[in-house]
Legacy VTK file of the C-alpha trace (Angstrom):
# vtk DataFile Version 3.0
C-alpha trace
ASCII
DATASET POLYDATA
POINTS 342 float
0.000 0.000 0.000
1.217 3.483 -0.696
2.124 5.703 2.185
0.142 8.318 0.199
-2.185 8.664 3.173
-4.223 11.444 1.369
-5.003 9.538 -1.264
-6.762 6.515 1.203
-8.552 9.147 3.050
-9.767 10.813 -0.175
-11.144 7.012 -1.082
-12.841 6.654 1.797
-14.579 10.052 1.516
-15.868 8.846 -2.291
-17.122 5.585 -0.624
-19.602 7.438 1.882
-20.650 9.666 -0.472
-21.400 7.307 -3.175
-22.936 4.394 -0.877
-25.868 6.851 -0.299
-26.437 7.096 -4.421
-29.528 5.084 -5.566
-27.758 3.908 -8.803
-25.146 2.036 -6.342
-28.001 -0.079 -4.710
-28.998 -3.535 -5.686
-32.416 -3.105 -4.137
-34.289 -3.947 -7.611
-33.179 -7.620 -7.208
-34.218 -7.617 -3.472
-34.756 -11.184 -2.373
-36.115 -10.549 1.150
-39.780 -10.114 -0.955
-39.819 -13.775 -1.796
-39.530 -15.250 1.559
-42.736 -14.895 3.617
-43.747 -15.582 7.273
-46.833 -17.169 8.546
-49.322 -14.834 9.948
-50.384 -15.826 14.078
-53.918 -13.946 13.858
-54.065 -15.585 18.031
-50.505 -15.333 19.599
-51.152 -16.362 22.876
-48.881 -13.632 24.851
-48.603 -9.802 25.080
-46.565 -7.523 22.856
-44.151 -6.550 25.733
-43.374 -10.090 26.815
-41.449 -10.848 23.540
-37.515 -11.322 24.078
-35.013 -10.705 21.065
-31.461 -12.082 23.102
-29.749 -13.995 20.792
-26.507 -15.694 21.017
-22.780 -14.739 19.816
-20.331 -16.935 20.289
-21.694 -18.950 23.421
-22.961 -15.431 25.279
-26.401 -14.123 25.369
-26.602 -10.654 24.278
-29.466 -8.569 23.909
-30.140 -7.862 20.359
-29.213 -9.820 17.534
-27.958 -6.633 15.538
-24.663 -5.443 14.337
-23.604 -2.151 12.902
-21.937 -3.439 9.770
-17.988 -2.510 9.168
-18.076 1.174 7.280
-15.589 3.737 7.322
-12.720 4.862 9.100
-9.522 6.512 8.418
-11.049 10.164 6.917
-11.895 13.261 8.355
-15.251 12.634 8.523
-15.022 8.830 10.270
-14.440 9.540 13.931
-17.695 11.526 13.748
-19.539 9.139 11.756
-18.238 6.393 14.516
-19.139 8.115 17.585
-22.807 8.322 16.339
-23.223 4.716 16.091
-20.779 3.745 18.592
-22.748 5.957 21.256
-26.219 4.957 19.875
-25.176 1.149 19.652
-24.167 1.357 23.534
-27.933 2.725 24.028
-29.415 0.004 22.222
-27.148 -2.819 23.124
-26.188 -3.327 19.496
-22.603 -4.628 18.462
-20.467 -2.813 15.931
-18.058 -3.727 12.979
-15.684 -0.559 12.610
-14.184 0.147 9.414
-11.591 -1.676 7.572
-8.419 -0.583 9.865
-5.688 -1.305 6.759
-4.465 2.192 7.402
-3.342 1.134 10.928
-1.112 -1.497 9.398
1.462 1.371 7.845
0.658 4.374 9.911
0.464 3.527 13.598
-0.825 7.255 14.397
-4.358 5.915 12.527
-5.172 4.181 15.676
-5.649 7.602 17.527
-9.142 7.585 15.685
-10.181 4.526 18.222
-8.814 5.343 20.856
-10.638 8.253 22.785
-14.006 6.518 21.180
-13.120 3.736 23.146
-12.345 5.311 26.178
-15.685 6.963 25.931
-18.052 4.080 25.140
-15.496 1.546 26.765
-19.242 -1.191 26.984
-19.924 -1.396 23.381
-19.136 -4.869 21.329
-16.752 -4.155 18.836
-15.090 -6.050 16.412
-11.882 -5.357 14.311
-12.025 -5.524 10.216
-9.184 -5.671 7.994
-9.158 -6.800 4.481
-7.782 -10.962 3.012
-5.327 -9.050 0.614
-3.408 -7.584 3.563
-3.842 -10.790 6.183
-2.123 -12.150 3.493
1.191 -10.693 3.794
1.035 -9.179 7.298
2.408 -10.734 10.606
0.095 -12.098 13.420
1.373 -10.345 15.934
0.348 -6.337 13.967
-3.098 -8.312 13.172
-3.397 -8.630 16.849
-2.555 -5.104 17.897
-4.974 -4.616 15.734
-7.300 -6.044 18.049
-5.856 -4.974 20.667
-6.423 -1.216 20.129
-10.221 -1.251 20.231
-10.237 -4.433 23.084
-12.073 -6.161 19.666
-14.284 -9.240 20.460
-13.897 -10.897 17.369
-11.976 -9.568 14.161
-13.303 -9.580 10.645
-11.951 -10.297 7.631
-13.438 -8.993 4.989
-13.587 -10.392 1.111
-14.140 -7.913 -1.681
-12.482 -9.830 -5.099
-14.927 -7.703 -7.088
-14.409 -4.328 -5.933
-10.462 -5.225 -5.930
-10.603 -6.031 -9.428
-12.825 -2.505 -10.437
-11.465 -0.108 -8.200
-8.306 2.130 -9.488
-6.077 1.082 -6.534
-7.427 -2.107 -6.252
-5.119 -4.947 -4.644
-6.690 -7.995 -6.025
-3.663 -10.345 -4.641
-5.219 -12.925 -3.227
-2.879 -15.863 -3.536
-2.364 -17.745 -0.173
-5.679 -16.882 1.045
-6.942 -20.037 2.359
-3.500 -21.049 4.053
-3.501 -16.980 5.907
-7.290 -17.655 6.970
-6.444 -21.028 8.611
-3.235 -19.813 10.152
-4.967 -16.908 11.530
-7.426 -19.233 13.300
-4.748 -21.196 15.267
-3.150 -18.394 15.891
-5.237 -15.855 17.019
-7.219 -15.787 20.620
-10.659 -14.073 19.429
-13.357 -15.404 17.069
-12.320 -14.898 13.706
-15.424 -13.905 11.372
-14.818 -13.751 7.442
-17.249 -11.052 5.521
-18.498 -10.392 2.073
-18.827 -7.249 0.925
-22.146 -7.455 -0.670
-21.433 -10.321 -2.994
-22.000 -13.303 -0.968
-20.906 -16.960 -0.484
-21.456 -20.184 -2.757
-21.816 -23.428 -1.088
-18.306 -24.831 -1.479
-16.930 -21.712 0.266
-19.250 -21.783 3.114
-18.340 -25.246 3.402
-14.253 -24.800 3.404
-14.912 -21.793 5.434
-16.840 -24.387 8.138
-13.860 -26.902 7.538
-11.168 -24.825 8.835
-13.002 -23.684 11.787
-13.858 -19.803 10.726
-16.322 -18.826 14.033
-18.706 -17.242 11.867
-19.495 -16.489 8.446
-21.178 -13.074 7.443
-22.379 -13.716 3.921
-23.025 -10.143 3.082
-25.083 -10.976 0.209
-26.320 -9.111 -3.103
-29.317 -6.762 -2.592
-27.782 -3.801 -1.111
-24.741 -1.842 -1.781
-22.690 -2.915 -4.731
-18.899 -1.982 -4.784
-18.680 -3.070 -8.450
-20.592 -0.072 -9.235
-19.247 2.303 -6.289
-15.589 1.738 -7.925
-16.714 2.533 -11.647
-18.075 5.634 -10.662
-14.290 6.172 -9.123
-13.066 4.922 -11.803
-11.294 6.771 -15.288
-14.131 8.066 -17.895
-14.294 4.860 -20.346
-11.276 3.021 -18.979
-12.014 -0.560 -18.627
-12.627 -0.602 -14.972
-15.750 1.962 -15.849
-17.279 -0.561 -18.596
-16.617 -4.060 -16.072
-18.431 -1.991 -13.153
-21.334 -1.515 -15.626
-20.997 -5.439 -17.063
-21.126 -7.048 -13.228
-23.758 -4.409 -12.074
-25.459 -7.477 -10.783
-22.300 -9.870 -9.778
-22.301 -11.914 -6.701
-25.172 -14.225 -4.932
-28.015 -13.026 -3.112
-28.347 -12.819 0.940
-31.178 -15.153 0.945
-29.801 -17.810 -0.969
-26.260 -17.772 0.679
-27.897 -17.734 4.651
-30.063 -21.029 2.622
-26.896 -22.439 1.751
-25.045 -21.837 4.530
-27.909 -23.103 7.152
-28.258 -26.329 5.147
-25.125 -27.454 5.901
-25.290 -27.653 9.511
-21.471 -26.519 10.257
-20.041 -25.157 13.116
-19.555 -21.633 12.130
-22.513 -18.661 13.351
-24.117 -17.241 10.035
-24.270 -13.595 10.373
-26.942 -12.220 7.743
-25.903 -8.965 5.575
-26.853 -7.404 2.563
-29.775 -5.079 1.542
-31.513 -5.637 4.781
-33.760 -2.867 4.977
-36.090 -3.226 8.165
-36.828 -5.408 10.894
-39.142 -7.742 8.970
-35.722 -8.434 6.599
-33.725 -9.557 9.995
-37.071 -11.284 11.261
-36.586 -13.361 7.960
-33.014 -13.996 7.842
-33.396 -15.083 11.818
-36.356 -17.474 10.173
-34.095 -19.040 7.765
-31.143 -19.472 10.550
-28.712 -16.670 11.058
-28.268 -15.808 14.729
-26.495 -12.099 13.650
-27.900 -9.716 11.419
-25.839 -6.130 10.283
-26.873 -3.206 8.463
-25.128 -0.623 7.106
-26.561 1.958 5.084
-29.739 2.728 7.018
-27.680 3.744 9.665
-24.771 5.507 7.766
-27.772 8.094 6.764
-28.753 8.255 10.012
-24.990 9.065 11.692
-24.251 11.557 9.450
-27.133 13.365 10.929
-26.755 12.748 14.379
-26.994 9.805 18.118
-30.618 10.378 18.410
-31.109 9.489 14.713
-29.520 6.300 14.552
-31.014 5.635 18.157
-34.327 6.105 16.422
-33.450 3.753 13.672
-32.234 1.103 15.554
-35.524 1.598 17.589
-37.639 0.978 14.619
-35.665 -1.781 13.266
-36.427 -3.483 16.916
-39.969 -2.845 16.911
-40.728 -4.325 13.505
-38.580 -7.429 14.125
-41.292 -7.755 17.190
-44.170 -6.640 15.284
-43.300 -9.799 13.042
-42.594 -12.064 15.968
-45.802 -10.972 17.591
-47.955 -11.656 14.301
-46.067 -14.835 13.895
-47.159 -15.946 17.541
-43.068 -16.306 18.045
-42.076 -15.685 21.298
-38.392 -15.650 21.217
-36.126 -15.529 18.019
-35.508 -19.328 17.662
-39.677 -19.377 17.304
-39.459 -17.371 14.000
-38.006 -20.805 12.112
-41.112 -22.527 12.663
-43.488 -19.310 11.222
-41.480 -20.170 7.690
-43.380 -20.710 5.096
-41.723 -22.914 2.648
LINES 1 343
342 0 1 2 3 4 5 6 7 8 9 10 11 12 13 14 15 16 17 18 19 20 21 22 23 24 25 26 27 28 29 30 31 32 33 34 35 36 37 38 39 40 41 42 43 44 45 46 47 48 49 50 51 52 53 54 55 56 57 58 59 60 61 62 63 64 65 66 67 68 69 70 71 72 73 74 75 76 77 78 79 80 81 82 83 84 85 86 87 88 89 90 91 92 93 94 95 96 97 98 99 100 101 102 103 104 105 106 107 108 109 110 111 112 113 114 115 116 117 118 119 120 121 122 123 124 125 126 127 128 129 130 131 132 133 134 135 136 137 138 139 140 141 142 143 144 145 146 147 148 149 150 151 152 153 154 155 156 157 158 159 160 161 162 163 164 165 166 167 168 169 170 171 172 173 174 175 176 177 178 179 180 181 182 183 184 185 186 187 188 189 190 191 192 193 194 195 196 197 198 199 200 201 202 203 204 205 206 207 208 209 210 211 212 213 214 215 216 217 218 219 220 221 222 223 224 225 226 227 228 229 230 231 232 233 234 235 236 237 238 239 240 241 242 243 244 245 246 247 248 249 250 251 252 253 254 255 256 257 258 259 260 261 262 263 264 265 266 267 268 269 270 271 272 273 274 275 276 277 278 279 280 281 282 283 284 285 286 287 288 289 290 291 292 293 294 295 296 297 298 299 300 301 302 303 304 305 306 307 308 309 310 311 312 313 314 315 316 317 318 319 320 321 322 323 324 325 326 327 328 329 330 331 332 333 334 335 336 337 338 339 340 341
């Protein structure tokens, strides 16, 4: 990676601005509407008695929501990540930060966590850095890595697409499956690998499962696409421009990869990403068997406003997952599987 740090932060700026453009959304081939729930017109308990704890890796915690990874490293980030840090401690949500390959080369980058730890030190937090730089960076930086935001878990994220497209892409991927599998004997925290919005086939979820990855985030089609983020970055009519355009629709679809991934009964936790839009989205992907579900660009709108408006979204998203649990007569989040209607 270049040590041209203005560069990275001027990336990161384009990203935020153009994951809030319409044309960079996937929504029109939006899944979610094809998987149904079975309406409870007599659930026999009150609205207030419902309980959404789920499970992360053997601890009951209270929601099953994460803020997906997003942004760090620009002069907008720390702002961005005090709004949904501070809002996620009110809600009891956990967080992904954003991808923290800056802190690899400039150690000073880790000044952005800091003092946002120190002042929501109760938050769940997990650390995110990309497969192209596990690859050829030491166990011991990946750790202080961890180590800077007291991470629960660390992510790795996979983004072969947006590698290839974008201008300063690093699509090196060789040696990924032998880094992944070191990492996990190496490493004390839950290691959780991530799409970026292009989800997983079978035989990866499988080898994922095989090595003993603690969680798998498929991070599906249906929401943000960085094929098309990076063309827009991309040189007028260079070649990156015209592939963003040909795999406007690349990857596999949330729905069918959490389908995938639940029928083969492996070990690893199947987080659920990817064009989620409300709580009735989670209420599905719970139905069909993940245990986690992120989102990310309902609440980016919402923390470049302000606390109290991610608060409020993360409010709502609550209320409809129990507004379909309620008129699904399921009591508790493992209920939901049964009110599928297949």
């Amino acid at each position: 990676m270049s040590d041209d740090y203005s560069q990275f932060e001027q990336r990161k700026q384009d990203h935020i601005d153009l994951a809030l453009m319409p044309a960079n959304q996937t929504g029109e081939l939006n899944p979610f509407d094809h998987v149904s729930l079975m309406h409870d017109a007599l659930p026999d308990f009150n609205f207030h008695d419902l309980d959404i704890k789920s499970t992360r890796f053997g601890k009951t915690v209270a929601t099953p929501f994460i803020v997906s990874s997003m942004t760090a490293g620009h002069r907008d980030a720390a702002n961005i990540n005090r709004h949904l840090m501070a809002a996620a401690t009110q809600c009891g949500w956990a967080m992904g930060v954003g991808s923290q390959r800056r802190e690899l080369t400039d150690h000073s980058a880790s000044a952005e966590w800091q003092p946002l730890r120190t002042e929501f030190p109760n938050v769940s937090l997990f650390s995110n850095v990309g497969i192209a730089q596990l690859i050829t960076t030491q166990h011991d930086a990946i750790r202080r890595l961890v180590d800077v935001i007291q991470a629960d878990g660390l992510i790795i994220h996979c983004n072969p697409l947006q590698e290839c497209i974008q201008p300063e892409g690093t699509p090196s991927f060789k040696g990924c499956w032998h880094a992944l599998a070191d990492l996990v004997k190496h490493i004390s925290v839950p290691v959780i690998v991530k799409e970026t919005g292009c989800g997983f086939s079978e035989a990866t979820l499988q080898r994922l499962n095989d090595i003993g990855i603690a969680a798998i985030d498929v991070s599906g089609l249906g929401g943000t696409h960085w094929g098309r983020i990076e063309g827009h970055r991309a040189a007028n009519q260079s070649m990156q421009q015209r592939a963003s355009q040909t795999f406007r629709n690349w990857g596999i679809d949330t729905v069918s990869s959490v389908i995938q991934a639940s029928a083969l009964n492996g070990s690893a936790e199947i987080w659920g990403s990817g064009g989620v839009r409300h709580g009735l989205d989670a209420a599905k992907l719970i139905a069909l068997g993940t245990s986690t579900v992120g989102f990310a660009k309902p609440l980016l709108q919402a923390a470049l406003i302000s606390i109290e408006d991610v608060v409020a979204e993360m409010n709502t998203i609550e209320y409809e997952l129990k507004v379909a649990m309620f008129c699904t007569g399921s009591r508790a989040l493992h209920d939901l599987k049964n009110a599928l209607c297949v």
